[in-house]
PyMOL Python script that loads the backbone (N, CA, C, O; Angstrom):
from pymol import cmd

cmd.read_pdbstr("""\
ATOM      1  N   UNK A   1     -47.443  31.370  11.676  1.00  0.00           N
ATOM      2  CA  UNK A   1     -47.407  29.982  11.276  1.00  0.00           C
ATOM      3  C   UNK A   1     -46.441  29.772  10.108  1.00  0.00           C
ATOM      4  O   UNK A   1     -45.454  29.048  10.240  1.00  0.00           O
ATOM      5  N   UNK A   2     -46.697  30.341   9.081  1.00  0.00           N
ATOM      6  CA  UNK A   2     -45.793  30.709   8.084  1.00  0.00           C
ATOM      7  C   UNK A   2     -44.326  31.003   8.239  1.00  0.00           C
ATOM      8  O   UNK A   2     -43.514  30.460   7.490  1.00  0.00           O
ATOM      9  N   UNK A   3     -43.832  32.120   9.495  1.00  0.00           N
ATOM     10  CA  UNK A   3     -42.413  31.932   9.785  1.00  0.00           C
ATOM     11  C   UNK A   3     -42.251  29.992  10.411  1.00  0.00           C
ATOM     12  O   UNK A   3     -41.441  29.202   9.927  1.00  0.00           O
ATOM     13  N   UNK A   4     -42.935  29.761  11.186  1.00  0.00           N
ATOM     14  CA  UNK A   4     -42.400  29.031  11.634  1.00  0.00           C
ATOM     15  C   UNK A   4     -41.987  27.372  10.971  1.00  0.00           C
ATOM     16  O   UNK A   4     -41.292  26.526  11.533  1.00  0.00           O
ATOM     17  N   UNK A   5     -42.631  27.270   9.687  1.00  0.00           N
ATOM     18  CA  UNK A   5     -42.438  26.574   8.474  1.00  0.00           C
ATOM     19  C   UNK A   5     -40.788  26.974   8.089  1.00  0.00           C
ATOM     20  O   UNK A   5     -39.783  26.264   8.059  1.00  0.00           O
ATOM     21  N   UNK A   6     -40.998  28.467   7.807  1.00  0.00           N
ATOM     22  CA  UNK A   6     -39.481  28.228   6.950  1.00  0.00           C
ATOM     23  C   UNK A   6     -38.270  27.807   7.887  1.00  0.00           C
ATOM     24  O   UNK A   6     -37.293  27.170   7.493  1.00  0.00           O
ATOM     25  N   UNK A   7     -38.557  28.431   9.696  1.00  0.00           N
ATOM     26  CA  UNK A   7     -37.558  28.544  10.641  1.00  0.00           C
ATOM     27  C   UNK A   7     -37.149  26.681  10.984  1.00  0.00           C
ATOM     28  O   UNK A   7     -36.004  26.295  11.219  1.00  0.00           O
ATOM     29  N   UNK A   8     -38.424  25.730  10.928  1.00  0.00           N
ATOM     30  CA  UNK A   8     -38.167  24.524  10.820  1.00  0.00           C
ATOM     31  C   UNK A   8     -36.978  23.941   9.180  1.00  0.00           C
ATOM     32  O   UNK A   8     -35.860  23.430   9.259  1.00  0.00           O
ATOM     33  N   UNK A   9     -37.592  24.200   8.173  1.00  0.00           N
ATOM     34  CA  UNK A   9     -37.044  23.549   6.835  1.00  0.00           C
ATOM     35  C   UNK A   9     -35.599  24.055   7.118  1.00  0.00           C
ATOM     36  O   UNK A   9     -34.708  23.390   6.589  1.00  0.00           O
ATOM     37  N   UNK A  10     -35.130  25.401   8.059  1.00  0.00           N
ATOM     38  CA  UNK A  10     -33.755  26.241   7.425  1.00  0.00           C
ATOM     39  C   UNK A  10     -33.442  25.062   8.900  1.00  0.00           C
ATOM     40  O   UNK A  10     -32.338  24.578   8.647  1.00  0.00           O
ATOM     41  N   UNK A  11     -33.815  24.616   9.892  1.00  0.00           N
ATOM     42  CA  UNK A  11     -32.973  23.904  11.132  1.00  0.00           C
ATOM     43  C   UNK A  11     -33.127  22.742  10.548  1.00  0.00           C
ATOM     44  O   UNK A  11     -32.552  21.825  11.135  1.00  0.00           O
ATOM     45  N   UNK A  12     -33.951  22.334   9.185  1.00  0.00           N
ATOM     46  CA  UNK A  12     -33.831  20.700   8.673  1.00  0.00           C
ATOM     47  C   UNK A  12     -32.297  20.717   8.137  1.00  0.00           C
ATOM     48  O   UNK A  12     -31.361  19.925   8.243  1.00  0.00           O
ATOM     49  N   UNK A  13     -32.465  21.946   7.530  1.00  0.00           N
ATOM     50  CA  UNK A  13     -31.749  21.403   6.061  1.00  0.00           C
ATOM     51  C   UNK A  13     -29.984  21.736   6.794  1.00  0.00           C
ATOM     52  O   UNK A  13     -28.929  21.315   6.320  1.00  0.00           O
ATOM     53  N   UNK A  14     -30.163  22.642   8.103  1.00  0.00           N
ATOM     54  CA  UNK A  14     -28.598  22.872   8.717  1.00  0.00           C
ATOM     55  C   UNK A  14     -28.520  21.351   9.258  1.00  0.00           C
ATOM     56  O   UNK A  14     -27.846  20.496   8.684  1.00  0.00           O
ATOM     57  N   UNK A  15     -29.267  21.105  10.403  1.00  0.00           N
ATOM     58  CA  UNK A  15     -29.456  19.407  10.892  1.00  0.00           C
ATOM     59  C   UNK A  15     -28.686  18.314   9.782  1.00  0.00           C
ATOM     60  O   UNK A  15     -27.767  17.599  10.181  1.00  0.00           O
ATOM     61  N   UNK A  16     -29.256  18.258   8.079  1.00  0.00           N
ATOM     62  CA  UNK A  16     -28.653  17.376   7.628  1.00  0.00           C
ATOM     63  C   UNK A  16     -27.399  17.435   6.915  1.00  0.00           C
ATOM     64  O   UNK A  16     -26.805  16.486   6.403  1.00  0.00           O
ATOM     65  N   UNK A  17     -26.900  19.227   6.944  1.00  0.00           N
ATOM     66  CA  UNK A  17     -25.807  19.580   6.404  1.00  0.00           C
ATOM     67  C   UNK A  17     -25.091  18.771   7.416  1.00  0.00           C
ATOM     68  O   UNK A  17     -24.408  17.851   6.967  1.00  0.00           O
ATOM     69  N   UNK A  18     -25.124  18.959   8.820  1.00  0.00           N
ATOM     70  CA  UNK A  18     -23.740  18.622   9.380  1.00  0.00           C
ATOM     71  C   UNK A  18     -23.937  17.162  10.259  1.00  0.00           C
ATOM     72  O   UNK A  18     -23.289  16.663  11.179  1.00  0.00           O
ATOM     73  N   UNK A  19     -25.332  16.671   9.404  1.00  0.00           N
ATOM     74  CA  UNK A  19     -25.095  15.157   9.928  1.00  0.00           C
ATOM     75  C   UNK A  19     -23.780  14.448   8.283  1.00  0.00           C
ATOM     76  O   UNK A  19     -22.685  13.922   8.079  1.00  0.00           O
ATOM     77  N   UNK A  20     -24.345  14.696   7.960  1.00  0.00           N
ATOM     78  CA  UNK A  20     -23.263  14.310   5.941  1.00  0.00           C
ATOM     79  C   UNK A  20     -22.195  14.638   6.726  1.00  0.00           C
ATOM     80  O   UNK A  20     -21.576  13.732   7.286  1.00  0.00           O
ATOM     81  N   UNK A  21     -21.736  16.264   6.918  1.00  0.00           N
ATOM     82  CA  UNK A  21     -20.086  16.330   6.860  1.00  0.00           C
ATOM     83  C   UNK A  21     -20.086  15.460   8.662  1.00  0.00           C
ATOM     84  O   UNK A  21     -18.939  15.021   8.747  1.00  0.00           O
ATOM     85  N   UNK A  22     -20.726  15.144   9.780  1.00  0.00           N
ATOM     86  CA  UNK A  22     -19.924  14.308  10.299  1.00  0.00           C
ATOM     87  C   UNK A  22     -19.332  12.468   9.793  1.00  0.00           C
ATOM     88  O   UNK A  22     -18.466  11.634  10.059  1.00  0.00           O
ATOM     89  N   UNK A  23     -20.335  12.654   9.062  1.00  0.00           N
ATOM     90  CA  UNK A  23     -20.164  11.196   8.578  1.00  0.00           C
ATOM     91  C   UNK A  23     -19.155  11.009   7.008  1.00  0.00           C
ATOM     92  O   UNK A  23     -18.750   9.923   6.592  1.00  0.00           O
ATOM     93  N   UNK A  24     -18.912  12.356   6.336  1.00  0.00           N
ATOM     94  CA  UNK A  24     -18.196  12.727   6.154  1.00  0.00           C
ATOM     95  C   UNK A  24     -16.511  12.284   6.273  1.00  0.00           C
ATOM     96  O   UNK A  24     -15.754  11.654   5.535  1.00  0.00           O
ATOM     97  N   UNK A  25     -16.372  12.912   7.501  1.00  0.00           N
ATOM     98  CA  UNK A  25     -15.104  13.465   8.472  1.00  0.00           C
ATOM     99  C   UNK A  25     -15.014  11.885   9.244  1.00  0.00           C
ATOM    100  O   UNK A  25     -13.915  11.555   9.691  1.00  0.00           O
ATOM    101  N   UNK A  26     -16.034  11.056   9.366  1.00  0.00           N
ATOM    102  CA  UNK A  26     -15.722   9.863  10.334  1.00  0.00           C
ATOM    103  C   UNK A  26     -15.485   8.721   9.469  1.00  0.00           C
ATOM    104  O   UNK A  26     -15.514   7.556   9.866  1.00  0.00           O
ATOM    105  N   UNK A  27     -15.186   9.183   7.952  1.00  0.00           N
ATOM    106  CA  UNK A  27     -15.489   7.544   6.608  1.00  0.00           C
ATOM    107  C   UNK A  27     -16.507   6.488   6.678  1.00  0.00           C
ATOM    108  O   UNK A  27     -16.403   5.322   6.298  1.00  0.00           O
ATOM    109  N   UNK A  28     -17.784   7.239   7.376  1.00  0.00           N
ATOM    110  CA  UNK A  28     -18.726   6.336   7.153  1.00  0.00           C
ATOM    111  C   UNK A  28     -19.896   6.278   6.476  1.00  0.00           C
ATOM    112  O   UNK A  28     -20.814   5.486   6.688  1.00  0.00           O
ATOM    113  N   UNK A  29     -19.821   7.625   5.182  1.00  0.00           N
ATOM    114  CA  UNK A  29     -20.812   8.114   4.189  1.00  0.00           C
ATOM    115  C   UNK A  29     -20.259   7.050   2.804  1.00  0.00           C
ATOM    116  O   UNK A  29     -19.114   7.032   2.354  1.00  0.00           O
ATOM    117  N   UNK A  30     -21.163   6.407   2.434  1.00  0.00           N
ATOM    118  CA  UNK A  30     -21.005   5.485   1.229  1.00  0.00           C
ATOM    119  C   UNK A  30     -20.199   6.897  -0.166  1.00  0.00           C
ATOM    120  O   UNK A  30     -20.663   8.011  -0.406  1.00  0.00           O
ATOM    121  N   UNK A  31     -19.116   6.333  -0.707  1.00  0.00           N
ATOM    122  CA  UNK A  31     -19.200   7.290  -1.659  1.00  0.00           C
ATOM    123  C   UNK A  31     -20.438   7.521  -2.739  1.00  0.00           C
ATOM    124  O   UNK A  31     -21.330   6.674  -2.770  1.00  0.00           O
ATOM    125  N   UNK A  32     -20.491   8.621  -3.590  1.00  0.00           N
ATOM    126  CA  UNK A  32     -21.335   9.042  -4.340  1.00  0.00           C
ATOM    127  C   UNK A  32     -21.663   7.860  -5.674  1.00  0.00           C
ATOM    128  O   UNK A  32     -22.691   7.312  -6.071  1.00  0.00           O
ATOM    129  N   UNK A  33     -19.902   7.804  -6.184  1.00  0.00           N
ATOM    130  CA  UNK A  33     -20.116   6.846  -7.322  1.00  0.00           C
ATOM    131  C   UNK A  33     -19.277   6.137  -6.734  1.00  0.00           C
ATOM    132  O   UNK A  33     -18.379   6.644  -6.062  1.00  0.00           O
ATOM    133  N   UNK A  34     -19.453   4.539  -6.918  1.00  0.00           N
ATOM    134  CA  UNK A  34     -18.307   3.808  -6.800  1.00  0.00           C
ATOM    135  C   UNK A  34     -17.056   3.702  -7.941  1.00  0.00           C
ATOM    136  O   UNK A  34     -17.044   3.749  -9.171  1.00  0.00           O
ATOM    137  N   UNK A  35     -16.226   3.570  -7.120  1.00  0.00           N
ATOM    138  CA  UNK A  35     -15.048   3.416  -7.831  1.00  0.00           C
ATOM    139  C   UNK A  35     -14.160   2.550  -8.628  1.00  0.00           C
ATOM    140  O   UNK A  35     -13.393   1.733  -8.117  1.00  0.00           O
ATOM    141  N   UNK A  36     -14.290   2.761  -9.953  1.00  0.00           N
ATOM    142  CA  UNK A  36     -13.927   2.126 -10.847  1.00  0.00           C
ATOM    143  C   UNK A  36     -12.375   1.854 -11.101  1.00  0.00           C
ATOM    144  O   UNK A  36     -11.594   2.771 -10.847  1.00  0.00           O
ATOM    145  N   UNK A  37     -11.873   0.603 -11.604  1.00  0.00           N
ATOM    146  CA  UNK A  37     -10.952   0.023 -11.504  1.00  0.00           C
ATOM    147  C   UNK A  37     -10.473   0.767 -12.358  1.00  0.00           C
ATOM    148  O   UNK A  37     -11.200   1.445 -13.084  1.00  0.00           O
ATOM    149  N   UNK A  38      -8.334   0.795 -12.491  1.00  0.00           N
ATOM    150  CA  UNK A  38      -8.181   1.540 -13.532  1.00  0.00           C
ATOM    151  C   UNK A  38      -7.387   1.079 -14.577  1.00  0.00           C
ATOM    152  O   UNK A  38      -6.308   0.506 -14.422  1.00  0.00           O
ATOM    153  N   UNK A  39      -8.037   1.383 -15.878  1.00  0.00           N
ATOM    154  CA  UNK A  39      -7.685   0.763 -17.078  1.00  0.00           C
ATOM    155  C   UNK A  39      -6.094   0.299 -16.908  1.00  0.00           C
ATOM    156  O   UNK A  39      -5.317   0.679 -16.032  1.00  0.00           O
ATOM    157  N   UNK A  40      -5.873  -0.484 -17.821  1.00  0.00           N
ATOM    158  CA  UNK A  40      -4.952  -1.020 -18.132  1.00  0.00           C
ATOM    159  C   UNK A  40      -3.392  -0.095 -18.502  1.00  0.00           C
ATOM    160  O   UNK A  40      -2.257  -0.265 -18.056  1.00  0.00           O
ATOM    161  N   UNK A  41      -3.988   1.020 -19.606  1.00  0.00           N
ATOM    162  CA  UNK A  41      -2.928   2.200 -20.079  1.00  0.00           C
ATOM    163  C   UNK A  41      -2.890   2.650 -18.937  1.00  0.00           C
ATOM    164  O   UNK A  41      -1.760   2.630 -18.448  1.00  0.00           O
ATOM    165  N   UNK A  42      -4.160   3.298 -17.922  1.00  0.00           N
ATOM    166  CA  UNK A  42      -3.631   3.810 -16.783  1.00  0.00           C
ATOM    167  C   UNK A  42      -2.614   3.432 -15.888  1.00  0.00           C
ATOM    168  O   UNK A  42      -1.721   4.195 -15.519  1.00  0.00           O
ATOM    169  N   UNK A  43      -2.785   1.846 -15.414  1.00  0.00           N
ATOM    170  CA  UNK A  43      -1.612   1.748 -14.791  1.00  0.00           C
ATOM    171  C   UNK A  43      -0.396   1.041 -15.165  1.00  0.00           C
ATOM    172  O   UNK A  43       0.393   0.554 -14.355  1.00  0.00           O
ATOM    173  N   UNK A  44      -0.273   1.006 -16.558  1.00  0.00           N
ATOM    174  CA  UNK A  44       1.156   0.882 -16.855  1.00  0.00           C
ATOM    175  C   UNK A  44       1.831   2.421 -17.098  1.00  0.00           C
ATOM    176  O   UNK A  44       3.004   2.606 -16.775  1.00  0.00           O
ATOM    177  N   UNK A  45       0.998   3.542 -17.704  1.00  0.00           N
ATOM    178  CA  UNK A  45       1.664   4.875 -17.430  1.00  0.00           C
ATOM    179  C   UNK A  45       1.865   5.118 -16.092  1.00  0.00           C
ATOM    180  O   UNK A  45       2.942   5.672 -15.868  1.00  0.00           O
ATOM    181  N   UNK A  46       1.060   4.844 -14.953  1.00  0.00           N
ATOM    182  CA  UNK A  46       1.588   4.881 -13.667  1.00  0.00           C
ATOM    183  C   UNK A  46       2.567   4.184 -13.055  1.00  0.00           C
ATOM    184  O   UNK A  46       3.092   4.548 -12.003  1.00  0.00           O
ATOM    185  N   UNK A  47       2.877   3.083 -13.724  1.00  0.00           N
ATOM    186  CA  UNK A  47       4.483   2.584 -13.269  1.00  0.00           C
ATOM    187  C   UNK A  47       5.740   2.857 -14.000  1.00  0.00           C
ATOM    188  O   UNK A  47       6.922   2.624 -13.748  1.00  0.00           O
ATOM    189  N   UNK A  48       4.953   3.573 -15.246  1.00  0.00           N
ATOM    190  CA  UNK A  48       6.393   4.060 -16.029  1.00  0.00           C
ATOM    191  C   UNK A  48       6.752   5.122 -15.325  1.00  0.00           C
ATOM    192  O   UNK A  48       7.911   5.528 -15.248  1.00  0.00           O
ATOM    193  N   UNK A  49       5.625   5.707 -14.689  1.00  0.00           N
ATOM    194  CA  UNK A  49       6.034   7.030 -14.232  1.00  0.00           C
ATOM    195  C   UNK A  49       6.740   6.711 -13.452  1.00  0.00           C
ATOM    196  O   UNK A  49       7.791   7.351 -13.491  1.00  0.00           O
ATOM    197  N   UNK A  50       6.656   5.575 -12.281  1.00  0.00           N
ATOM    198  CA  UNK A  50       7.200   5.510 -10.930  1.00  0.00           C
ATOM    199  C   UNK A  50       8.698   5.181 -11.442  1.00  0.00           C
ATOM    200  O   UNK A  50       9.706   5.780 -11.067  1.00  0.00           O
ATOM    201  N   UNK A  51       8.650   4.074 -12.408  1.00  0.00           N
ATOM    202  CA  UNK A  51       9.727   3.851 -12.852  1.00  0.00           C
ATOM    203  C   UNK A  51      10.788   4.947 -13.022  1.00  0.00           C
ATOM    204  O   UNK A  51      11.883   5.011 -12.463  1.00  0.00           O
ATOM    205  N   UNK A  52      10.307   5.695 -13.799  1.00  0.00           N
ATOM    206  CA  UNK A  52      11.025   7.488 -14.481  1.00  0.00           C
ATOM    207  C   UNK A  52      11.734   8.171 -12.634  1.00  0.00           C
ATOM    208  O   UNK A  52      12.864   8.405 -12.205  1.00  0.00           O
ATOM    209  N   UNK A  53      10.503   8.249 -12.119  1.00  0.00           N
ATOM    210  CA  UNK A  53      10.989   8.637 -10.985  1.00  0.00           C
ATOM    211  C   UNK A  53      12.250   8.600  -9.858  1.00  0.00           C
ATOM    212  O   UNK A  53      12.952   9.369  -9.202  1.00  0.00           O
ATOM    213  N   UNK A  54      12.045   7.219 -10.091  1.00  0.00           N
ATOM    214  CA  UNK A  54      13.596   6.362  -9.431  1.00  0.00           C
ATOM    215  C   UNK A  54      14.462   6.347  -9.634  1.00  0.00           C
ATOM    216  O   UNK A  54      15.329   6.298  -8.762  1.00  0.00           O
ATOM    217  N   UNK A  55      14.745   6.384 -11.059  1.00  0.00           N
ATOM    218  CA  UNK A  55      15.491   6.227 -12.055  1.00  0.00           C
ATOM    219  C   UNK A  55      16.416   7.631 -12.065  1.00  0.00           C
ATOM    220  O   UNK A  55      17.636   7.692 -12.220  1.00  0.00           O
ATOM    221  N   UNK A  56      15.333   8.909 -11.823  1.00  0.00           N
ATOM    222  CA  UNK A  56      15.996   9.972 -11.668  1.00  0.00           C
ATOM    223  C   UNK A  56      16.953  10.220 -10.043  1.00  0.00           C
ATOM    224  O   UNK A  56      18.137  10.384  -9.749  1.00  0.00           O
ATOM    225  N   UNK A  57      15.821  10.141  -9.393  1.00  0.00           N
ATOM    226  CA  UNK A  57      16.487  10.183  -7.938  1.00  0.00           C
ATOM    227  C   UNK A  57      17.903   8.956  -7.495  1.00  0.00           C
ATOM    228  O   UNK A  57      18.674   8.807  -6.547  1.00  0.00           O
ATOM    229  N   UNK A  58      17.651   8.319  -8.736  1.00  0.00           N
ATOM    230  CA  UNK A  58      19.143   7.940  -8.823  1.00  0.00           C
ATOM    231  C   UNK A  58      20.471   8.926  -9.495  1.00  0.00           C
ATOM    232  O   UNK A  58      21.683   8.842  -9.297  1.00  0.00           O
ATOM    233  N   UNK A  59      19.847   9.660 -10.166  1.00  0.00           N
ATOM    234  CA  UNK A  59      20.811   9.847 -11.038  1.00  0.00           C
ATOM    235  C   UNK A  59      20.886  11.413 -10.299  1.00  0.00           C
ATOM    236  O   UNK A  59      20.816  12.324 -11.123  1.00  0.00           O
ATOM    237  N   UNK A  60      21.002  11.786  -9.053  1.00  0.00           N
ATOM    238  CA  UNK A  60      21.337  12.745  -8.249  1.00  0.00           C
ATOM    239  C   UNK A  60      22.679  12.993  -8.689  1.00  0.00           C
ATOM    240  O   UNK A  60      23.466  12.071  -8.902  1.00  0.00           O
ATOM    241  N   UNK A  61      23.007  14.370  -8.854  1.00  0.00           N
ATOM    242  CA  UNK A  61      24.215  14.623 -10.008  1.00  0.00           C
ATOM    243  C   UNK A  61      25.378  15.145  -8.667  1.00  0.00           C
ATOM    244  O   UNK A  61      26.582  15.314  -8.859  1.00  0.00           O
ATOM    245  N   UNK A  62      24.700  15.326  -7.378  1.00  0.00           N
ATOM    246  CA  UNK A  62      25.445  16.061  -6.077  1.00  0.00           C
ATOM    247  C   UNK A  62      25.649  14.728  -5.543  1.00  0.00           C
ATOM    248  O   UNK A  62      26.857  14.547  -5.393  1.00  0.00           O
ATOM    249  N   UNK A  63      24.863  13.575  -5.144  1.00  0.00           N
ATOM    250  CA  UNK A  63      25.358  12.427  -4.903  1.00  0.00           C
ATOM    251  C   UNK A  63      26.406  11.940  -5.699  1.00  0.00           C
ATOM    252  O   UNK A  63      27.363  11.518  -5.051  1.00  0.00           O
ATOM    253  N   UNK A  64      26.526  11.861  -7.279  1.00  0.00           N
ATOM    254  CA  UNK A  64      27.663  11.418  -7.828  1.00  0.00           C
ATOM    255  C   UNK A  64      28.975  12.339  -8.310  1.00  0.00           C
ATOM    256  O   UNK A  64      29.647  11.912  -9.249  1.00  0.00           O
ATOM    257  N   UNK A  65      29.371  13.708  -7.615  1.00  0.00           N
ATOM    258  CA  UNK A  65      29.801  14.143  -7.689  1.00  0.00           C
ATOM    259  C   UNK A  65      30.562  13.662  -6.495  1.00  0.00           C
ATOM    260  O   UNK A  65      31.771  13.510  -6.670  1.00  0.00           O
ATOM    261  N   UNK A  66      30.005  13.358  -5.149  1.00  0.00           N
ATOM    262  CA  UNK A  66      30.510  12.955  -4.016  1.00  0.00           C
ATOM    263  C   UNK A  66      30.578  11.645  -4.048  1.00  0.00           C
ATOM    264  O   UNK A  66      30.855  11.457  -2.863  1.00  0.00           O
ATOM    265  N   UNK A  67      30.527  10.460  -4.578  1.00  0.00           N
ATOM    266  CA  UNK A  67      31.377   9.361  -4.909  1.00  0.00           C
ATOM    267  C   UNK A  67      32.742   9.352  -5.554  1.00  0.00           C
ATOM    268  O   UNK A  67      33.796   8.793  -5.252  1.00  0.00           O
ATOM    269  N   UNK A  68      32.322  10.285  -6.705  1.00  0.00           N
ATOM    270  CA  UNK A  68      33.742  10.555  -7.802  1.00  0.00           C
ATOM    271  C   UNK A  68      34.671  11.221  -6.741  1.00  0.00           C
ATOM    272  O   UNK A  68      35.805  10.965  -7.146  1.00  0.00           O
ATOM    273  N   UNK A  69      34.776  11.978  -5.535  1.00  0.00           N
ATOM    274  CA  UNK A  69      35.455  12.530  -4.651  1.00  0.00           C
ATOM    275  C   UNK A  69      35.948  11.856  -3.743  1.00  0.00           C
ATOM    276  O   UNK A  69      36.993  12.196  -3.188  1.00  0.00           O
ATOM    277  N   UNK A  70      35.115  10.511  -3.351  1.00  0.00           N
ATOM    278  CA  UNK A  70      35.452   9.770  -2.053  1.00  0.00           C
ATOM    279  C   UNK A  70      36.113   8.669  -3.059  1.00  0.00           C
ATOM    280  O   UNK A  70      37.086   7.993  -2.723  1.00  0.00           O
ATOM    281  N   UNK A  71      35.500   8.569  -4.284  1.00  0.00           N
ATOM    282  CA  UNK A  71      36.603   7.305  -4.399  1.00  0.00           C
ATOM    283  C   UNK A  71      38.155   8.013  -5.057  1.00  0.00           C
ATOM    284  O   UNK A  71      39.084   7.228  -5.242  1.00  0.00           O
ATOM    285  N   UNK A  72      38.279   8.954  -5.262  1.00  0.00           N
ATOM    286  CA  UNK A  72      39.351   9.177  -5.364  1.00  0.00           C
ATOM    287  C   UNK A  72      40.241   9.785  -4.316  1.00  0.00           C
ATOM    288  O   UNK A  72      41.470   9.811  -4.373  1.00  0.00           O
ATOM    289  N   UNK A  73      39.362  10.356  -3.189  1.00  0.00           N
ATOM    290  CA  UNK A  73      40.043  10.007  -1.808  1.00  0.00           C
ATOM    291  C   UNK A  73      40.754   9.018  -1.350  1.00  0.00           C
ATOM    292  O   UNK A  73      41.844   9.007  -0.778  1.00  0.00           O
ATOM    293  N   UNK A  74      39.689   7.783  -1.799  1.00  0.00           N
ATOM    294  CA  UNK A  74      40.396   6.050  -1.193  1.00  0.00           C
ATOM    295  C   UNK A  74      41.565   5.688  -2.335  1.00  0.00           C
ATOM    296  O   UNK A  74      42.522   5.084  -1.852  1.00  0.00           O
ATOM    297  N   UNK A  75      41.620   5.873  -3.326  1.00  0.00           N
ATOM    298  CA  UNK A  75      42.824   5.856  -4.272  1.00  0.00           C
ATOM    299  C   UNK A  75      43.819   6.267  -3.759  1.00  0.00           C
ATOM    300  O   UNK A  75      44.903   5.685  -3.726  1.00  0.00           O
ATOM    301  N   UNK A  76      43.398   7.934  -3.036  1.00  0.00           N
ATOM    302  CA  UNK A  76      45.254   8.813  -2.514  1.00  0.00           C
ATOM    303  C   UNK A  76      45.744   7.431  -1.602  1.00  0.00           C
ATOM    304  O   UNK A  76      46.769   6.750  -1.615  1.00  0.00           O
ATOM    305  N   UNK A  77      44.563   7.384  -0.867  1.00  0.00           N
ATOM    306  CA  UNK A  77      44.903   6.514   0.548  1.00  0.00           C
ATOM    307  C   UNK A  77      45.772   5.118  -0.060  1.00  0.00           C
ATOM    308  O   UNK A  77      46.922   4.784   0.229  1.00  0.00           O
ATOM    309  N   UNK A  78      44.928   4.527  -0.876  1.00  0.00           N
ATOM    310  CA  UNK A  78      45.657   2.781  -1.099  1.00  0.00           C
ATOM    311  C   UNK A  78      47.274   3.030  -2.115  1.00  0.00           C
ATOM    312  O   UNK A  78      48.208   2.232  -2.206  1.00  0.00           O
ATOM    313  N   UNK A  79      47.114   4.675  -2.894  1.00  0.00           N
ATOM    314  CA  UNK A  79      47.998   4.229  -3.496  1.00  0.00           C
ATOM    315  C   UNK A  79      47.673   3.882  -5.116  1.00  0.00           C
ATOM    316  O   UNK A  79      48.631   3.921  -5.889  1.00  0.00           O
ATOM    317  N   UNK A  80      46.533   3.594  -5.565  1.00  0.00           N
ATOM    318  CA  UNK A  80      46.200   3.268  -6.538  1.00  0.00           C
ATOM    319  C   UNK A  80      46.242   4.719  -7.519  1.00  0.00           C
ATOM    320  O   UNK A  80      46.365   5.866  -7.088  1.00  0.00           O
ATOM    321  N   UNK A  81      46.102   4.298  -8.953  1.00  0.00           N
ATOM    322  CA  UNK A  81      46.451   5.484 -10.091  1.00  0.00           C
ATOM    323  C   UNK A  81      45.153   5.547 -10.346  1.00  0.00           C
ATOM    324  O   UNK A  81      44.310   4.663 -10.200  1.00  0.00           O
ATOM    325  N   UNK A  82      44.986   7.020 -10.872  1.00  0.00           N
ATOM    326  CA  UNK A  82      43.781   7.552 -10.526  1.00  0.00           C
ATOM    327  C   UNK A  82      43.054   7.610 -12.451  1.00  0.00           C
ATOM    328  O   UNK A  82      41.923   8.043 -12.671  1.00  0.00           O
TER     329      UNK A  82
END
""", "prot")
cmd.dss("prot")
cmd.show_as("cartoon", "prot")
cmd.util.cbc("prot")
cmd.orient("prot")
């Protein structure tokens, strides 16, 4: 009688492990805590960052090495002083 107590609680407790992770895996488990909005410093450091970001991937030093090349390509071509 006694095994058959623990052999039930160990098929409860697998049963509700993988009812959670399907609901889980399908986004239909409420999160734990809800989610709080984010401060103010937070998202202006998050657009400076994005800002920073762009700003760099502009400043690709192999991209402007290959402008300074093509436009002085189109110079040989028109004729213009370099």
């Amino acid at each position: 009688m006694e095994g058959d107590k623990s052999d039930l609680a160990t098929k409860r407790a697998h049963d509700e492990k993988a009812k959670k992770e399907e609901l889980e895996r399908k986004g239909k488990l409420a999160p734990a805590e809800p989610t709080q909005p984010k401060s103010q410093e937070e998202v202006q450091a998050e657009r400076e960052w994005k800002k920073k970001m762009q700003e760099k991937e502009g400043l690709d030093p192999a991209a402007i090495d290959a402008l300074e090349k093509e436009v002085a390509e189109a110079q040989k071509r028109v004729g213009a002083p370099a």
